[in-house]
MIVEXKOL-136288 format. One line per 5 residues: number of its first residue (from 0); their letters; for each residue x, y, z of N, C-alpha, C, O, CB. Coordinates in Angstrom, 1 decimal, padded with zeros to 4 digits. Glycine has a CB too. Layout:
MIVEXKOL-136288
NUM	a	X/Y/Z/X/Y/Z/X/Y/Z/X/Y/Z/X/Y/Z  ...
***
This chain:
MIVEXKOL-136288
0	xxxxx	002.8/-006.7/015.2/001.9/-007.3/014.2/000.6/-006.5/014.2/000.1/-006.3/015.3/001.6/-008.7/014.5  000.0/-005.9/012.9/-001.1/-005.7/012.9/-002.3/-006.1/012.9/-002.8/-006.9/012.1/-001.0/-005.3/012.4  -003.2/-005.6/014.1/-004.6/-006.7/014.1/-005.6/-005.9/013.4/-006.7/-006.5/013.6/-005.4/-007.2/015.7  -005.8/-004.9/012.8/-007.1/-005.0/011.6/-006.9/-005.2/010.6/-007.8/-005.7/009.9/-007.9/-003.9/011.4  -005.3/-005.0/009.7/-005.4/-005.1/008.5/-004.0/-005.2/008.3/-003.2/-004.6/009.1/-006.2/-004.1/007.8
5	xxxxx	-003.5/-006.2/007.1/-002.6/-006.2/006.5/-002.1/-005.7/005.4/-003.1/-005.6/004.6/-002.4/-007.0/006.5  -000.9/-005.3/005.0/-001.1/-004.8/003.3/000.6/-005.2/002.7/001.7/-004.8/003.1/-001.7/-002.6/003.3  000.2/-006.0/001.6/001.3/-006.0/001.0/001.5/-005.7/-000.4/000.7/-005.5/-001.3/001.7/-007.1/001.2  003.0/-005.7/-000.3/002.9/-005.0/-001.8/004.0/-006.2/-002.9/005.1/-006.7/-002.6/003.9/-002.9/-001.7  003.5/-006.4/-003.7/003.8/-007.0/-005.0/004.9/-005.9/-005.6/004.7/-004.8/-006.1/002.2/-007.3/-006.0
10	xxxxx	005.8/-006.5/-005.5/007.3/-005.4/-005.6/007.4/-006.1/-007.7/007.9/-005.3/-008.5/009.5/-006.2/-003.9  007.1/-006.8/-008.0/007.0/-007.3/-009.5/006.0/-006.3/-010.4/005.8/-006.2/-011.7/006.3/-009.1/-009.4  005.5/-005.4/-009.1/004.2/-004.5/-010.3/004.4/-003.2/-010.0/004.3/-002.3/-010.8/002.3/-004.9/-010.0  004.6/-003.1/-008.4/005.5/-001.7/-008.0/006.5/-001.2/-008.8/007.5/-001.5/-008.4/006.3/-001.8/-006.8  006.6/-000.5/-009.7/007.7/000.0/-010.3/008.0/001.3/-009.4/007.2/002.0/-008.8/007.4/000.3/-011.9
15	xxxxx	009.7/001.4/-009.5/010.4/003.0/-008.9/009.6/003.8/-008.9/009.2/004.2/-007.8/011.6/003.8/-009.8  009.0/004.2/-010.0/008.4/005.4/-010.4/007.5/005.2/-009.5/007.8/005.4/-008.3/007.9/005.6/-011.9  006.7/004.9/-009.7/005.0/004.8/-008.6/005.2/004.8/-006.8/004.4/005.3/-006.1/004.1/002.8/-009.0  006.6/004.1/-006.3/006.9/004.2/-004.9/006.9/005.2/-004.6/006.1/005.3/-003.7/007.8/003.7/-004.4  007.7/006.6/-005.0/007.6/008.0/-004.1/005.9/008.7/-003.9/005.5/009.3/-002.9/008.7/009.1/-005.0
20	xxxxx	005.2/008.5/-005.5/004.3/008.9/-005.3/002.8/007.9/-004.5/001.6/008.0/-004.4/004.3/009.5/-006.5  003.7/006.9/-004.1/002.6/006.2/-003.3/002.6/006.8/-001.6/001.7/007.1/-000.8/003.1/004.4/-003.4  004.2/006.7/-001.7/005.0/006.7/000.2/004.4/008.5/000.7/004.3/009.1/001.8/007.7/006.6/000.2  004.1/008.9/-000.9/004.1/010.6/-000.1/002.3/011.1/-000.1/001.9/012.1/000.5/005.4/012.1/-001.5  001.4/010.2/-001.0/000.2/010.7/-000.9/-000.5/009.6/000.4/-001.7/009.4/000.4/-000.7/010.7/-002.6
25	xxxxx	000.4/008.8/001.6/-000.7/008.6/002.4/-000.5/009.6/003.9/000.3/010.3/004.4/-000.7/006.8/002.9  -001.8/009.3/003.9/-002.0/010.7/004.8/-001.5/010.5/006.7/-001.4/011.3/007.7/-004.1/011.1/004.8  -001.1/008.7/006.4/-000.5/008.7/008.1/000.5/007.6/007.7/000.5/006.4/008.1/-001.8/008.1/009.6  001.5/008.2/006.9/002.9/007.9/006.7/003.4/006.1/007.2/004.2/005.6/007.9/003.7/009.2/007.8  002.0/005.4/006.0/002.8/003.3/006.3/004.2/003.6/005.5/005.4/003.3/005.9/001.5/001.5/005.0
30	xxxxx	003.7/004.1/004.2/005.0/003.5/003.3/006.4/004.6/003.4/006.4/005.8/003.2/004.4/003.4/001.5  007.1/003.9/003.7/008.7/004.6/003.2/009.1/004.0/001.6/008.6/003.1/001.1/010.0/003.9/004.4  010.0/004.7/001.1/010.9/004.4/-000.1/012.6/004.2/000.6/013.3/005.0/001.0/010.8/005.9/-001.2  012.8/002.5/000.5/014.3/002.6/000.7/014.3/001.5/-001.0/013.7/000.7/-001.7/015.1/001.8/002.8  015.6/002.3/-001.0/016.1/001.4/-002.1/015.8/001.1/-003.8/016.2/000.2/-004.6/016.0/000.4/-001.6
35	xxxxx	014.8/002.4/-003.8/013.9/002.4/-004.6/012.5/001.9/-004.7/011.5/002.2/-005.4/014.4/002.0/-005.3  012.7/001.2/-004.0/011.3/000.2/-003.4/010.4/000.7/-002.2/010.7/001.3/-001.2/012.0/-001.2/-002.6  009.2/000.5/-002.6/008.1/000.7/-000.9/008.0/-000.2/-000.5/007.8/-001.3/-001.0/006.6/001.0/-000.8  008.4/000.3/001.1/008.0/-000.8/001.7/006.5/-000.7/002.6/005.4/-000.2/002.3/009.2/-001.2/002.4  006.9/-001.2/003.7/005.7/-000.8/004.7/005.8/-000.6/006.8/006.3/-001.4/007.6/004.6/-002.1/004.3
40	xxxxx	005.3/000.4/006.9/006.2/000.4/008.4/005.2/-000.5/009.0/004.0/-000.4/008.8/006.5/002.2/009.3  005.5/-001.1/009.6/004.9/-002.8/010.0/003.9/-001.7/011.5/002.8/-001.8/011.9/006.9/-004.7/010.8  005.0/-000.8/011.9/004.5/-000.4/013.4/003.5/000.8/012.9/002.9/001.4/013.8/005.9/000.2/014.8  003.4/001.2/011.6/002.0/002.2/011.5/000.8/001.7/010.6/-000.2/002.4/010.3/002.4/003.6/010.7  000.9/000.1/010.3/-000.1/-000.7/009.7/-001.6/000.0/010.7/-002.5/000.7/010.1/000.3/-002.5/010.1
45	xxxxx	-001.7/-000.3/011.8/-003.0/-000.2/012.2/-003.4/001.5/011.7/-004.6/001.8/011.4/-003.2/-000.6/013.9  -002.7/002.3/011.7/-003.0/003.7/011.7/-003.7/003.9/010.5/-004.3/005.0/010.5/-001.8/004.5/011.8  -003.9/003.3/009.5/-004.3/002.8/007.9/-005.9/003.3/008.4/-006.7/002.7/009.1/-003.9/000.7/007.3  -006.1/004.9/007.7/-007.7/005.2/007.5/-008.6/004.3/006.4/-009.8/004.6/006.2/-007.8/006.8/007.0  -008.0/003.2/005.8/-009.1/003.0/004.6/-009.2/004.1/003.5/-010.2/004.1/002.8/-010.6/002.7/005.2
50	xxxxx	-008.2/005.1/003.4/-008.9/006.2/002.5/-008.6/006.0/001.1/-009.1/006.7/000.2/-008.4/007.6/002.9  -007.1/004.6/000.7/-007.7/004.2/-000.4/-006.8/004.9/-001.8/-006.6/004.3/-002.9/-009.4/004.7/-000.2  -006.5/006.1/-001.4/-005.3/007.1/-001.9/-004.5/006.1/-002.3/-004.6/005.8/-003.5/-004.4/008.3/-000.8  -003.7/005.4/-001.5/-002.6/004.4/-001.9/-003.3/003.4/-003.3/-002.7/003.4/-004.4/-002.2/003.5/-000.5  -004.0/003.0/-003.2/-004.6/002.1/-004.3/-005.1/002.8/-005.4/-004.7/002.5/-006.5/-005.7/001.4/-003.8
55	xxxxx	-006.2/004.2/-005.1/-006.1/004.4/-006.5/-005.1/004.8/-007.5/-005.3/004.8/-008.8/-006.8/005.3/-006.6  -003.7/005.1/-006.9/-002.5/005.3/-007.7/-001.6/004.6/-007.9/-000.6/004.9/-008.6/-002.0/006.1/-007.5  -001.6/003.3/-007.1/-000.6/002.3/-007.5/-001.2/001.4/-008.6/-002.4/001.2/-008.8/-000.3/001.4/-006.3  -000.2/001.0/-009.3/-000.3/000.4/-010.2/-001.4/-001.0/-010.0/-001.1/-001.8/-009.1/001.1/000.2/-010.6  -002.3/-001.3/-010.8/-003.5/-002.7/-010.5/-002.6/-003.8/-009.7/-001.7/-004.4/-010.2/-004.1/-003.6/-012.2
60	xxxxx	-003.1/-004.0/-008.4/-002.9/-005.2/-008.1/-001.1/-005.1/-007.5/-000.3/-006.0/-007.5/-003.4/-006.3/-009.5  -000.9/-004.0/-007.2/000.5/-003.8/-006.8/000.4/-003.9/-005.3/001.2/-004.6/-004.7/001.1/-002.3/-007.4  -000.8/-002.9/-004.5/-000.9/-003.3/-003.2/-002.2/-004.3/-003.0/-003.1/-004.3/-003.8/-001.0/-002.0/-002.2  -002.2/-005.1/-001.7/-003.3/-005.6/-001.5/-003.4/-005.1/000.1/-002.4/-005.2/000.7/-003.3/-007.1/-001.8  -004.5/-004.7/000.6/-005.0/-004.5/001.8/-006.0/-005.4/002.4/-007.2/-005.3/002.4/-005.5/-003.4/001.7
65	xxxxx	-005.5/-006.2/002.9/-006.2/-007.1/004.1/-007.1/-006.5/005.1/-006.6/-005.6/005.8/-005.2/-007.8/004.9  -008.6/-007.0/005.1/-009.1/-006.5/006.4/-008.9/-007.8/007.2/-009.4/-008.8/006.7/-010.6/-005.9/006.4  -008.4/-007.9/008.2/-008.3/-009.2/008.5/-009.5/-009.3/009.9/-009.4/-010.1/010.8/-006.5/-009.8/008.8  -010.6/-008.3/009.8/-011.8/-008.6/010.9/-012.8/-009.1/009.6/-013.7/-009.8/010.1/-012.5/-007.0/011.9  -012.9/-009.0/008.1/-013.6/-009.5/007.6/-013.3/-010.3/006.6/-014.2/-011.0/006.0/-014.1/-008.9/007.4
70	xxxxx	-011.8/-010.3/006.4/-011.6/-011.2/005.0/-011.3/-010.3/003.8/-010.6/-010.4/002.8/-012.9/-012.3/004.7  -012.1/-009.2/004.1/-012.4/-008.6/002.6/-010.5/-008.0/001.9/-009.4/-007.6/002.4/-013.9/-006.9/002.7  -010.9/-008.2/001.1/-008.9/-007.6/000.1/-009.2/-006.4/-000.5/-010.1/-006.5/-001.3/-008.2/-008.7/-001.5  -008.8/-005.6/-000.3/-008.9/-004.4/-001.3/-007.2/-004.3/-002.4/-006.1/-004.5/-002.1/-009.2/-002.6/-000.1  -007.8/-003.7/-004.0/-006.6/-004.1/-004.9/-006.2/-002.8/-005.1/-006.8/-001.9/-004.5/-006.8/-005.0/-006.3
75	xxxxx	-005.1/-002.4/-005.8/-005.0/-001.3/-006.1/-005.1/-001.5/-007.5/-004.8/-002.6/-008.1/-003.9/-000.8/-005.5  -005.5/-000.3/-008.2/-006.2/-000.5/-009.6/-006.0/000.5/-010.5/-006.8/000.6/-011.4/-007.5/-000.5/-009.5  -004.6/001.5/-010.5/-004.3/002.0/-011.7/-003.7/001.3/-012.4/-002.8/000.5/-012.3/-003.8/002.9/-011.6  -004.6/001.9/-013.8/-004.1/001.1/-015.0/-002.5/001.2/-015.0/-001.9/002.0/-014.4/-004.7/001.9/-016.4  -001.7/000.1/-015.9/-000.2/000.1/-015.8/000.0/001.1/-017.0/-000.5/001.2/-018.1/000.6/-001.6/-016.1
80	x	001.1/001.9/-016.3/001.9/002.9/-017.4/003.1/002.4/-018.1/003.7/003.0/-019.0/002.6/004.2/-016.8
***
């Protein structure tokens, strides 16, 4: 289990398309693509720099990032194609 932050993904907003280019621009390898789908490697959660890459290109509100030392949520916020 991860103790600074959680992050899930809303697979209803994740489209195919957007998972490879999500799983391949983070820079310490959370997300995999099985099945067409992203998921998230539960055991590289903490490794998560905050750099944010994943959100600006996922589709609005597809990932959410939990800080869970502050509460705060971060959304992901590309416009839907």
């Amino acid at each position: 289990m991860a103790m600074f932050i959680q992050i899930e993904i809303d697979h209803t907003r994740m489209t195919a398309d957007c998972a490879d280019p999500v799983a391949a621009i983070c820079p310490v390898d959370i997300f995999k693509v099985e099945d067409g789908q992203l998921r998230v490697l539960p055991q590289r959660v903490d490794e998560c720099i905050l750099c944010e890459l994943c959100l600006e290109i996922a589709p609005a509100n597809a990932i959410a990032i939990c800080k869970l030392y502050s509460g705060k949520t971060l959304l992901s916020r590309a416009p839907a194609t």
